[in-house]
matplotlib code that plots the C-alpha trace (Angstrom):
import matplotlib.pyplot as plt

x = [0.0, 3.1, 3.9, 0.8, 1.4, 4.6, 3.5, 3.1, 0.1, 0.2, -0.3, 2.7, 4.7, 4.0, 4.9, 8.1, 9.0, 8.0, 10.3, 13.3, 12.5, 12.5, 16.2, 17.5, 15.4, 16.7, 20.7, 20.2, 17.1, 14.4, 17.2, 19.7, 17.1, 17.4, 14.4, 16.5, 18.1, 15.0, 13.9, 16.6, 16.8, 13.6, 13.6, 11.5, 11.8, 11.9, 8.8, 7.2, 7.9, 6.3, 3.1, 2.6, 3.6, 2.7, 6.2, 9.5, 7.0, 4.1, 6.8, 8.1, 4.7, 3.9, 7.3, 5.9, 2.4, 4.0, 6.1, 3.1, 1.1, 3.4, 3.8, 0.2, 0.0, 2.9, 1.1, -2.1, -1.3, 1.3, -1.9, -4.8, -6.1, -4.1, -5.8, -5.0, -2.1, -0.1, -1.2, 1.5, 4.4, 3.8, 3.5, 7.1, 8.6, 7.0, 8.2, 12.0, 11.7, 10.8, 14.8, 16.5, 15.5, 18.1, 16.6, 13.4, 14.6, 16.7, 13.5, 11.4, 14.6, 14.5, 10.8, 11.3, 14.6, 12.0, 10.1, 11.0, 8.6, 5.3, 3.4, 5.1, 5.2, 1.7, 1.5, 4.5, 2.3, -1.0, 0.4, 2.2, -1.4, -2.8, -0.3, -0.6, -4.1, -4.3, -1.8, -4.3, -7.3, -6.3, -4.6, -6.0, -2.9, -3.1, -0.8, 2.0, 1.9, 2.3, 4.7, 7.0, 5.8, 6.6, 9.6, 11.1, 10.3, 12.5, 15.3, 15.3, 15.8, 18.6, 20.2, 19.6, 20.7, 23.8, 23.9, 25.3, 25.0, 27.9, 30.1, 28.4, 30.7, 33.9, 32.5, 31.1, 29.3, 27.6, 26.5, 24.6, 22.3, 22.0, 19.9, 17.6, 14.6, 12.3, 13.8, 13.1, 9.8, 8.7, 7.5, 7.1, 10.8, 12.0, 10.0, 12.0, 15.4, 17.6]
y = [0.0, 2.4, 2.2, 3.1, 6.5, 6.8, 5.2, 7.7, 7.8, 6.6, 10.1, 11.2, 8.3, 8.7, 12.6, 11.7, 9.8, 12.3, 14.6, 12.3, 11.7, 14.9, 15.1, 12.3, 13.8, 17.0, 16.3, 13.1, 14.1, 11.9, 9.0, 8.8, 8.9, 5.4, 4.2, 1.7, 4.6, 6.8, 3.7, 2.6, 6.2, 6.2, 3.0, 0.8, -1.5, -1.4, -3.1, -1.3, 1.7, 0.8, -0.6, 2.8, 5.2, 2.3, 3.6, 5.8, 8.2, 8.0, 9.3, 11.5, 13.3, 12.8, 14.9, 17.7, 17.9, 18.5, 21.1, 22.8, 22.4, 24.7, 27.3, 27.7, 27.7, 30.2, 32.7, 32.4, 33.0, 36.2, 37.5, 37.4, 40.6, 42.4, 44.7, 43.3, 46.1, 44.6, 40.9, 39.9, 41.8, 39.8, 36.3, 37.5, 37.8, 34.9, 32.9, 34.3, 32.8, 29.5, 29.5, 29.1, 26.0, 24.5, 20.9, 22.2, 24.4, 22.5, 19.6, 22.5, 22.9, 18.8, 18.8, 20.9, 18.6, 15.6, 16.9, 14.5, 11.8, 12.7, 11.7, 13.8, 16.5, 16.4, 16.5, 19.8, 21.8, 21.0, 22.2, 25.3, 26.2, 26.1, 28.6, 30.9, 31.0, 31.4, 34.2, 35.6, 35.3, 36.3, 39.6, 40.8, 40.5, 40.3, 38.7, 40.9, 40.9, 37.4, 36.9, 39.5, 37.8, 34.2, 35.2, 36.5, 33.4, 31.2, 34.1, 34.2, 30.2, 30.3, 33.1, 30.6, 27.5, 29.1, 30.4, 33.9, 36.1, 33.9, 35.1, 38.9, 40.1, 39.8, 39.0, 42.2, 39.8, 38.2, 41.4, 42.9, 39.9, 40.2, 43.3, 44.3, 42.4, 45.7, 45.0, 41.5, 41.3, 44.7, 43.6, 47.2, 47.3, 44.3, 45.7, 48.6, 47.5, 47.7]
z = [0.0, 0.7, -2.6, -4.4, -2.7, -5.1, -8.1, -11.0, -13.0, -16.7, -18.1, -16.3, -17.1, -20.3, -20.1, -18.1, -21.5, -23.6, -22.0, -22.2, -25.8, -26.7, -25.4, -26.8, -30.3, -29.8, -29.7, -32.5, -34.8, -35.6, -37.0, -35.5, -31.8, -30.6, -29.2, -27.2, -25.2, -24.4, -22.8, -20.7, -19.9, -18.8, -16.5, -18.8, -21.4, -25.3, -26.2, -23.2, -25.0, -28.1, -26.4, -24.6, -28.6, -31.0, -33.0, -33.0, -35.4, -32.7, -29.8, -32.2, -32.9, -29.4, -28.2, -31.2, -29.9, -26.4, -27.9, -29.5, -27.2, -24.8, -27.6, -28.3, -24.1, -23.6, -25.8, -24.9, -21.2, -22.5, -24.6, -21.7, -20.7, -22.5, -25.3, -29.0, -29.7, -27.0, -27.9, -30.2, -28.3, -24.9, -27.5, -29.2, -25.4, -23.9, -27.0, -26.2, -22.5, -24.3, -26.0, -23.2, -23.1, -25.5, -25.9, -26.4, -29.3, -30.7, -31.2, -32.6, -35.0, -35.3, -36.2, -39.3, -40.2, -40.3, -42.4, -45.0, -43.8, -45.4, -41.8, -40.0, -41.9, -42.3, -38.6, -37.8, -41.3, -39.4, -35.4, -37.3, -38.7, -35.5, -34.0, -36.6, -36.4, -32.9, -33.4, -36.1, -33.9, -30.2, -32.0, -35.1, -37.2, -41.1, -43.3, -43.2, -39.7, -39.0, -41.9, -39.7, -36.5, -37.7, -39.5, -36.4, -34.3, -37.1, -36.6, -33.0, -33.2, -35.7, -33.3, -29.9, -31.4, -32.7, -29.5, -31.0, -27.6, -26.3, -29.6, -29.7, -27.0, -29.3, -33.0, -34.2, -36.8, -34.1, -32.3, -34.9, -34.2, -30.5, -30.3, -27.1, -26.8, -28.1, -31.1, -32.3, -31.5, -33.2, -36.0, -37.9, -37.1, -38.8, -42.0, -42.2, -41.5, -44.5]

ax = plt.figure().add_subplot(projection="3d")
ax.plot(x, y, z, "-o")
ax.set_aspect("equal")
plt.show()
């Protein structure tokens, strides 16, 4: 009976292995990810794993909706209350507090990469829809809009993975890239730079 008291649910086991996936996924990419790993990594077997995600796909899509799933959460919390003008500024600056979690970003990163397998990128077009809708909806934004606020996102990604503010300091290269946070996530900005 002492035990029960410690015994995790399913739905959390199954999120503790989601989480561990999305490591191994994030430093290997969706091949060279062994399935063999994330399980012994998580305590369980092999074939354990595949009865719980079916296949490495299944766990795969099962990491992305996780990772979509806090997106679309992270800006829907930034966006309440606020009136629509400040909407999509408090989305751009929640989603920067989402890159410092490296694994997380670089599986985002991974999910495009994968893209190759019809399946799943069926599934990473369809989650990507949904965000940009959502972004559409809880702020008003038109095409251009989201073109600058999306297109920002996929920058601010290329600028964490490479992990540029560590070079800005002494690579003036780098530092043109590093800008304050005001910056990035103004969208009329990034439209009139050049």
């Amino acid at each position: 009976m002492a035990a029960t008291g410690t015994r995790r649910s399913a739905v959390e086991r199954r999120a503790e292995i989601i989480e561990i996936a999305i490591q191994h996924f994030a430093t290997h990419g969706y091949n060279g990810t062994s399935t063999d790993h994330v399980a012994r990594e998580a305590g369980i077997s092999q074939p354990y794993l595949f009865r719980l995600f079916g296949t490495k796909r299944e766990l795969f899509l099962a990491c992305h909706a996780a990772m979509s799933e806090r997106i679309a959460r992270s800006f829907a919390d930034a966006a309440r209350g606020l009136p629509p003008d400040e909407r999509m500024p408090a989305m751009g600056k929640a989603y920067s507090s989402l890159l410092a979690d490296r694994p997380s970003l670089l599986f985002q990163m991974q999910s495009y990469a994968a893209c190759a397998d019809p399946e799943i990128r069926t599934r990473v077009r369809e989650a990507f829809a949904a965000l940009v809708r959502q972004v559409a909806e809880e702020t008003g934004a038109g095409p251009e809009d989201l073109w600058g606020f999306f297109s920002n996102g996929m920058l601010l990604n290329v600028i964490a993975a490479l992990e540029l503010d560590e070079l800005a300091p002494g690579e003036e290269w780098a530092a043109c890239w590093v800008e304050p946070e005001t910056m990035l996530h103004d969208a009329d900005a990034v439209r009139h730079r050049g």
